[in-house]
C-alpha positions, 0 to 999 in steps of 0.5 A: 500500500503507497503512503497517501492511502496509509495517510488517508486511512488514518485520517478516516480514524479522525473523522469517522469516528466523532461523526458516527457517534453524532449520528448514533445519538441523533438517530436514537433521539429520533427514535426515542421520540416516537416513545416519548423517550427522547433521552433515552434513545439519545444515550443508547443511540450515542452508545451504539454510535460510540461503539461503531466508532470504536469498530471502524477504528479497529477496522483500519488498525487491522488493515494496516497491521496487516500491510505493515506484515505484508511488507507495506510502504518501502521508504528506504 
């Protein structure tokens, strides 16, 4: 893998994971609404939003340990 797609997948790490957690919390807001529960569903929907988070960052460590093993970027 070249180094711009290595720079890139650790940048995803920095917007993905705010961004999932956001969209956890509304969508469970949202959600929460429909059962007159909106604070509850927002701190469940944040929850899952936070662990999405966590799993996309897992996600694009395990690829790139995986180059790093497959011999990734020669930068000699």
């Amino acid at each position: 893998m070249r180094l711009p797609r290595r720079l890139l997948d650790v940048a995803t790490i920095g917007l993905v994971f705010p961004v999932a957690s956001v969209l956890g919390y509304l969508a469970g807001r949202a959600i929460g609404g429909w059962f007159d529960m909106p604070n509850a569903g927002a701190l469940i929907g944040g929850l899952f939003g936070v662990a999405a988070g966590f799993y996309n960052v897992y996600q694009v460590v395990q690829r790139l340990n995986a180059d790093e093993e497959d011999g990734g970027t020669d930068q000699r």
